[in-house]
N, C-alpha and C positions, 0 to 999 in steps of 0.2 A: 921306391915301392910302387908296384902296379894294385890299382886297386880295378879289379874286373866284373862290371856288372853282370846281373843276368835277367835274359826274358824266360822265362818259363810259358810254352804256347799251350794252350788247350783249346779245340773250337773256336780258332782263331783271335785270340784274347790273352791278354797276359796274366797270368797266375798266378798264386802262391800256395801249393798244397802245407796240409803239417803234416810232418814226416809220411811223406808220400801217400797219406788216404785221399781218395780223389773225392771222397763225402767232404772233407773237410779244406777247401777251397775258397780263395779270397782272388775274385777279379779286381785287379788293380789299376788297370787301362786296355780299353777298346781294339785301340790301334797299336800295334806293336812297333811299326816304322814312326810314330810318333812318341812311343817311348823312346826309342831307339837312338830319336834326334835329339832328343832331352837330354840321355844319357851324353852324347857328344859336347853339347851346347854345352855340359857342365864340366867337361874337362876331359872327359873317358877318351882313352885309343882301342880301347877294346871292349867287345862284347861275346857273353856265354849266351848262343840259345839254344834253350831246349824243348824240344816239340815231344813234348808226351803225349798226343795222341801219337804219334809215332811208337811210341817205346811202349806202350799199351798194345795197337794192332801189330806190333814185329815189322812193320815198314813204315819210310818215311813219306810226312803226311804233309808239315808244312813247308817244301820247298820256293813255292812261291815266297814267302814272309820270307825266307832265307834273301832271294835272288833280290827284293823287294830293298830289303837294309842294304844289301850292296851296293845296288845301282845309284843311292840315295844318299847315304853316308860315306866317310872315309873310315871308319871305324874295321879293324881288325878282326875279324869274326872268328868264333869257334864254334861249330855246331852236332849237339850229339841228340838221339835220340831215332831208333826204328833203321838204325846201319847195321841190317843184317846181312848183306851182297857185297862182291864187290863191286856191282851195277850202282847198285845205293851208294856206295861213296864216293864212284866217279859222279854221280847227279850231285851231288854232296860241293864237290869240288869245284865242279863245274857250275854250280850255282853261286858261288862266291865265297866258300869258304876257308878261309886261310891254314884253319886247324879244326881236327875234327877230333872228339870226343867219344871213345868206341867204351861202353860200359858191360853190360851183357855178354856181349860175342868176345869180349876180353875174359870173361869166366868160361864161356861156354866153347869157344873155339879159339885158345892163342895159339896155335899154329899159322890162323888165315892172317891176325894181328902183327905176327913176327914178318910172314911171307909181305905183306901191306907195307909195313916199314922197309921193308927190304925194298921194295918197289917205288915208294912214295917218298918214301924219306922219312926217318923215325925223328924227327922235329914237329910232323904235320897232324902229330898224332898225342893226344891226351887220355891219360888211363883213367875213368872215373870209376866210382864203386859208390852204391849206397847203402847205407851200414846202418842194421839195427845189431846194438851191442857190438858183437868183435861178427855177428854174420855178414856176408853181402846179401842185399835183396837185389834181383835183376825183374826185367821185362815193366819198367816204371813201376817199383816197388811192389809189386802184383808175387811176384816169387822169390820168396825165402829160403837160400841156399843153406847149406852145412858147409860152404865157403868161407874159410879166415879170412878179414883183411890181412890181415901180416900174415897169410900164407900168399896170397892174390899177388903182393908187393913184392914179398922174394923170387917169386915167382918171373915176373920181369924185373 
C-alpha cells in the first residue's frame, strides 16, 4: 500500500480548503519544504502538491516550492495545479516533477492530454477531477461543470 501525502499551496502556505471554498481555509504549516521533510522523515516516497493559486489564476504560480522540495528531499513528486500550456508543463517537469496531475484541461481539452501522453509518456500523467455529487467542478473548484465523473473516466 502507497499511502500519498498532500500539500495543498495557497500564498505560499500549506492548506486545507473544505470542499474547495477558499473562505473556508485551515493553514496548517508556513513552510512547505518543511512539511515536505516531515512527510519523508515519517516514512513517505511520495508527495501530491497542489498550488491552487495556480488552478484559481489558470497558470502556474508556485513553481519555485515545486523546484524547492526537489532539490531538498528524495521524495517522488506529483504536481497539479494552473497546467494550462504545454509551456507549463514542461516548467512543470523541468522543475522536478516526476508526475503531473492535469484536472481542468482533462475536461476542457483531452485532446492536448491524449497528444501530452503520447509525447511524454502516459505513466507521467494523473487524471484528477473534483466532484461535487456525480458533477466535476474545474478551475480550483471555482467552476461547476455539467461533467459526469463516470462520463470524465470513460472517457479515458
Amino acid at each position: 500500500m502507497k499511502i500519498i501525502p498532500a500539500i495543498d499551496l495557497q500564498g505560499g502556505c500549506c492548506v486545507r480548503l473544505a470542499q474547495g471554498d477558499y473562505l473556508q481555509k485551515t493553514v496548517y504549516a508556513s513552510d512547505p519544504l518543511e512539511q515536505a521533510l516531515l512527510f519523508e522523515r515519517c516514512g513517505a516516497t511520495h508527495l501530491h502538491l497542489v498550488d491552487l493559486d495556480g488552478a484559481q489564476s489558470q497558470s502556474v504560480v508556485h513553481l519555485e516550492v515545486l523546484e524547492k522540495i526537489a532539490k531538498h528531499t528524495q521524495l517522488i513528486l506529483d504536481f497539479g495545479g494552473g497546467i494550462k500550456t504545454e509551456a507549463d508543463l514542461k516548467k512543470v517537469l523541468d522543475a522536478g516533477a516526476q508526475q503531473v496531475t492535469l484536472g481542468s484541461i482533462a475536461i476542457n481539452q483531452p485532446e492536448w492530454v491524449k497528444k501530452w501522453g503520447a509525447t511524454y509518456g502516459y505513466e507521467r500523467f494523473i487524471l484528477g477531477a473534483d466532484v461535487r455529487g456525480e458533477q466535476i467542478a474545474t478551475n480550483g473548484w471555482r467552476t461547476q461543470t455539467d461533467h459526469s465523473v463516470f462520463n470524465f473516466i470513460a472517457t479515458y
